[in-house]
N, C-alpha and C positions, 0 to 999 in steps of 0.2 A: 028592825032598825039596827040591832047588837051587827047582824053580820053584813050591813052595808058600810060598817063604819071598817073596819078590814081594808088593809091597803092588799090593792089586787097588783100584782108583781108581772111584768112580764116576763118570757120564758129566755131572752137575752138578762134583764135583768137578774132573774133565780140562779141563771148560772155563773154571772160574775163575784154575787155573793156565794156559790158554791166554792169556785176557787177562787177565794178570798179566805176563806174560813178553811180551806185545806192548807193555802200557803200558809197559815197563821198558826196551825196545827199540826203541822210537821214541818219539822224542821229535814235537812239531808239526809236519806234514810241509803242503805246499801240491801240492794237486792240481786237476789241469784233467778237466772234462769236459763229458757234454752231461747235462742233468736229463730224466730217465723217472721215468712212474708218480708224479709229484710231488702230497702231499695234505696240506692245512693244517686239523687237529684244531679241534675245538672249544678244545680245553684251550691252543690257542695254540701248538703244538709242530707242526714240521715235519717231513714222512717223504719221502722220494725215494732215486732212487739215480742214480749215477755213471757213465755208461758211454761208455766209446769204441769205439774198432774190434778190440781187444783183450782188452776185458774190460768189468766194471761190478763198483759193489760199493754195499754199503747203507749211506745218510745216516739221519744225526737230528741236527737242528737244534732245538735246546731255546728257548724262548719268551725269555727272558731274553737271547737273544743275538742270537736272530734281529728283536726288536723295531728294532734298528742297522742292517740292512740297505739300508732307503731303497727297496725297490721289491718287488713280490709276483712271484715265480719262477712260469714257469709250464716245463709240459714241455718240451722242446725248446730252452731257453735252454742258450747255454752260456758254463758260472760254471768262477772259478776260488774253490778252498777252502782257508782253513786248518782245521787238525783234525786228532784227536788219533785213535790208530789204537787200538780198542777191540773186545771180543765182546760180542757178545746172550747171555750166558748161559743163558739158553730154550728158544734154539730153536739157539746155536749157532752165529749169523752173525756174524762178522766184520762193521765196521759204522766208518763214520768218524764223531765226534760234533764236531760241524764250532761251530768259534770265530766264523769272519768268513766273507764270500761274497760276493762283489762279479761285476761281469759280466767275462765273459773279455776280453782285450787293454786291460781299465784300467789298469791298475797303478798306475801314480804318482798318475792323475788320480782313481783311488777313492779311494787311502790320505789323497789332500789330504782329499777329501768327507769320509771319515768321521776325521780329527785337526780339523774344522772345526768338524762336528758336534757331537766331543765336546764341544770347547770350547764354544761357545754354550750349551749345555746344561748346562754347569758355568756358565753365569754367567746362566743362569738366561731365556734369550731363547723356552726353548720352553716356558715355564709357562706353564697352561690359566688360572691366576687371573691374569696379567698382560693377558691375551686380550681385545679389544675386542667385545661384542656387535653381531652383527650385526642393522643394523633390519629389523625386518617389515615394514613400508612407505616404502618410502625413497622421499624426493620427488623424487630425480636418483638415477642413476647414473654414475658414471665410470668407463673401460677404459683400462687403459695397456700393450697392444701396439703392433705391427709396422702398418698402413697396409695392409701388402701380405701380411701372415699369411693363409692361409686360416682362423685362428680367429678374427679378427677376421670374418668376415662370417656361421659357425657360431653365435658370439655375436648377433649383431645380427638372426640370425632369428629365435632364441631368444627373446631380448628380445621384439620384434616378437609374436612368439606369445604368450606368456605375459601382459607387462604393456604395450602402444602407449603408454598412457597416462605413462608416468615420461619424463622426458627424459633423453639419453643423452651425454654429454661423454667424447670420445677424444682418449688424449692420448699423440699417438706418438712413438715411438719406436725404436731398433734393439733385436730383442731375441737378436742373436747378433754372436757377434764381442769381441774385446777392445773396442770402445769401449760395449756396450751396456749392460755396467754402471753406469756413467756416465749413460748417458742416460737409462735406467730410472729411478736415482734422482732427478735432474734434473725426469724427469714426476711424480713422488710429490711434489716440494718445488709444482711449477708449481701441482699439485689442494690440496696444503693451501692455496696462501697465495690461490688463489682463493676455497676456502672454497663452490664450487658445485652439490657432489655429498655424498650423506652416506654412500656404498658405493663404494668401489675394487675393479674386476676384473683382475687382473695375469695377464695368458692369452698364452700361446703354443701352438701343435702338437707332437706329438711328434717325437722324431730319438733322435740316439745322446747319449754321455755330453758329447759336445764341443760338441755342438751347444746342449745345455742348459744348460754350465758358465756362462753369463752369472747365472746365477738362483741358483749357489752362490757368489757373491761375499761376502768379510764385511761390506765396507762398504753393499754394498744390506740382506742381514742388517739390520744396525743402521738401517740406515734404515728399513726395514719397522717393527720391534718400537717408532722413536718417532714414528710416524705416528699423527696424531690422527683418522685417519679410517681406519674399519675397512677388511681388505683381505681379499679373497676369492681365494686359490690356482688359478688351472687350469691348470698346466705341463705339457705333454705327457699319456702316456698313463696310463693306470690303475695301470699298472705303473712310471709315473718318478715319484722320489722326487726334489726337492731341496732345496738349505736355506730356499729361498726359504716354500718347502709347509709347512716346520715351524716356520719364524717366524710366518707369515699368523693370522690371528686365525681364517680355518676356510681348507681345503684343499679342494678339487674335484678328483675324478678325470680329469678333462677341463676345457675350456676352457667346452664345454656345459653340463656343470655345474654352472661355475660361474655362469654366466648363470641356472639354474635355483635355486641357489642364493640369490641378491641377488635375484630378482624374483620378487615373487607373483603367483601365477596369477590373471588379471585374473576370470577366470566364477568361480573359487574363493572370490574375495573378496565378488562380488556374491551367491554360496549365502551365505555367512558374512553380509554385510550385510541379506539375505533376514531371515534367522533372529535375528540381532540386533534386526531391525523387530517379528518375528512375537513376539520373548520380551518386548519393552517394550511393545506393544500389549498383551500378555496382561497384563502389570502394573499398566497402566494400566486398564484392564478390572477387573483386581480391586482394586484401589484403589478408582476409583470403585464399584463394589459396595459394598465394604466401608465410605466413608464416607455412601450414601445409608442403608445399616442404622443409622449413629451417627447419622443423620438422623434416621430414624422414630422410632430409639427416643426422643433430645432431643423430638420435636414429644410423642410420647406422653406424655413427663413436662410436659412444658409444657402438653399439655390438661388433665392432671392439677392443674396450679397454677393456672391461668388459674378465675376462674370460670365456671359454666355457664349461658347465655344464658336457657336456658328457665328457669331456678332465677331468676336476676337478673328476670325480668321478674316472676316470680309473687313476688317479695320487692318489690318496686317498686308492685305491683299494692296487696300488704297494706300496705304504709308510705305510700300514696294513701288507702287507704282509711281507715284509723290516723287520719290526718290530715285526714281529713276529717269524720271522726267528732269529735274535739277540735275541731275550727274550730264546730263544730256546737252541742256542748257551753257551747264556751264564746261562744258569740253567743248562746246562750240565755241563759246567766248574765248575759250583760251586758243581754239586752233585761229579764229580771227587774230587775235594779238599778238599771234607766232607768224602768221604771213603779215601783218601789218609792221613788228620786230624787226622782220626776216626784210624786208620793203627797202626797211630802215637803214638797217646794216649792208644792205645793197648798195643802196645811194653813197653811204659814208666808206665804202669798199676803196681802198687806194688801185686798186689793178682795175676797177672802171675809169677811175679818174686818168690810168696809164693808156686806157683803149681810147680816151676821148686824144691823146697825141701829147699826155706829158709826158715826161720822165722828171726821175729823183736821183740826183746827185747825195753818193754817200762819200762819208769820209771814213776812214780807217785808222783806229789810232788803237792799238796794241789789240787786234785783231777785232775790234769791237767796231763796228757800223753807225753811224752818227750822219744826221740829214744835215746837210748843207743848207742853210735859211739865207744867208748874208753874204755878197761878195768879198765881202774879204775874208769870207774862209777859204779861198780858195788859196792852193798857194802851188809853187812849180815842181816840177821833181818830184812829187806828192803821189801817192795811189789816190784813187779815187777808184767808185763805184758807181756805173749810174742804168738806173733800172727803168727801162721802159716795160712797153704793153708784151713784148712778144720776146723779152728775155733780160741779160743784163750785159754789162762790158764794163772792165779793169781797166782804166786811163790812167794816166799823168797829161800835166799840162804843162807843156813848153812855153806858152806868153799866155800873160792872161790880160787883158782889154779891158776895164771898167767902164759901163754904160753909164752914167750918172742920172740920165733921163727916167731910169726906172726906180 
């Protein structure tokens, strides 16, 4: 009876009161170890586990926190963790679900990186819309490392390979050491106020967290973010983060990268400018098509208005002939009206009226000729003129005789 009375638990519920009693039991504890089996999700969540020579035990680093980290964990590293001691209720693992993670033997010099980080990021130094576009053809480029870096000469193969054509301005500097934040900025002031490059490569190799601490400076910070000329990230390896990477207007996994980055591929350019020929020749192609068609069809209306040659002649033809018919016409009518004139002037002819048996008495008065109308112009001892049909005769009259009857 005693052990029916026993609440029987099930094996979801054991383990919610497991971690229950573990949250309530530890508080954020920091653990060192090596990372095994480490896999980064699609969904941005990170899974690994913990293990030393003692033991191991299972991580989850949730997206939201692990985005802070500054560098991609790979197997084998070994991190230190904070985090908070939890169960899988599932499956029943015990599991850390880890706050912060930084590389083992950092300590002071992590905690500075990411209280730096924060900062800048609250004042706004890593926003994507404050971020300069980088050019696609940049007419220079500038590099501001080490002289003696092996990424300087990584870069300049790169270059070399991809674009010969760009010209390349280096502008050195130390990029380790307390003085090399100084000098680093120093090369960023020398490239703006030259004004001769329109891409900044800021590259060094990889090393550890001390070696790179030049490039987490805040004063280069700020001097990146008010750089009027874009700047292109390549600090160490794939896996090194620093502030320098997340001020930069883009980041390069490498220094290679970044070279790859700022220069475009010189045969790329020329496929691209290929095709850019072959799509404006095609344009120009159908343009002209397309205006020699507003061609024909303009001449076809315009044959249409114009008039037609063969028409024009055979109307030229009838308005000759029209006209010559009238010219015809009326040269008749006129030679009628010249023998009908001419008829005229016949009848009213004095020398027919002389052939029918008159004659005309003229008078003569200061050698001038005057017709005799009235008898009594006649007078004696007078010249007289008197003109018949068949010639004339000079008289005077000795008696002249008045008829009264006439």
């Amino acid at each position: 009876m005693l052990e029916q009375s026993r609440e029987i638990l099930s094996v979801g519920d054991l383990n919610r009161a497991i971690a229950a009693s573990l949250e309530d039991r530890f508080d954020t504890v920091w653990v060192s170890g090596e990372i095994s089996n480490f896999k980064a999700y699609d969904s941005g969540h990170w899974y690994f586990s913990l293990k030393d020579e003692e033991g191991q035990i299972r991580c989850v680093m949730f997206r939201g926190r692990n985005g802070q980290v500054g560098f991609m964990p790979q197997s084998g590293d070994l991190v230190e963790v904070s985090a908070n001691l939890s169960m899988y209720v599932p499956r029943g693992d015990i599991q850390l679900t880890i706050q912060t993670l930084r590389r083992a033997g950092m300590g002071g010099l992590y905690e500075a990186f990411l209280k730096l980080k924060a900062k800048l990021a609250k004042e706004g130094l890593f926003d994507e819309d404050r971020k300069r576009e980088i050019p696609t053809h940049p007419r220079s480029i500038g590099i501001i490392t080490s002289p003696q870096a092996a990424a300087l000469k990584d870069v300049l193969s790169t270059l070399a390979r991809r674009a010969p054509h760009i010209p390349i301005v280096i502008y050195p500097t130390l990029v380790q050491g307390p003085d090399a934040p100084a000098g680093i900025i120093a090369a960023l002031k020398a490239a703006e106020k030259e004004k001769a490059v329109d891409v900044i490569l800021l590259v060094r190799g990889g090393g550890s967290i001390e070696d790179l601490w030049a490039f987490n400076d805040e004063q280069l910070a700020y001097a990146i973010a008010d750089s009027n000329i874009p700047i292109v990230s390549g600090v160490g390896h794939e896996t090194d983060f620093t502030i320098a990477d997340f001020v930069a207007d883009l980041r390069a996994p490498t220094p290679t990268g970044a070279a790859e980055l700022a220069a475009p591929r010189r045969d790329q350019m020329l496929q691209e400018l290929d095709a850019i020929t072959q799509a404006l020749l095609q344009r120009i192609n159908q343009r002209v098509e397309r205006e020699a068609q507003t061609l024909d069809q303009l001449a076809l209306r315009l044959s249409h208005a114009l008039p037609n040659p063969d028409r024009m002649r055979e109307q030229m033809t009838s308005l000759q002939q029209r006209m010559n018919q009238a010219w015809s016409v009326r040269m008749e009518n006129w030679r009628r009206n010249q023998s009908h004139y001419q008829s005229q002037l016949e009848l009213l002819n004095p020398q027919r009226t002389l052939e029918r048996g008159y004659s005309v008495i003229l008078s003569k008065d200061n050698e001038q000729l005057h017709v005799v109308r009235s008898p009594k112009d006649l007078t004696i001892h007078k010249a007289f003129q008197i003109q018949m049909a068949d010639g004339k005769a000079d008289v005077s009259l000795a008696e002249i005789k008045i008829n009264p009857d006439l």
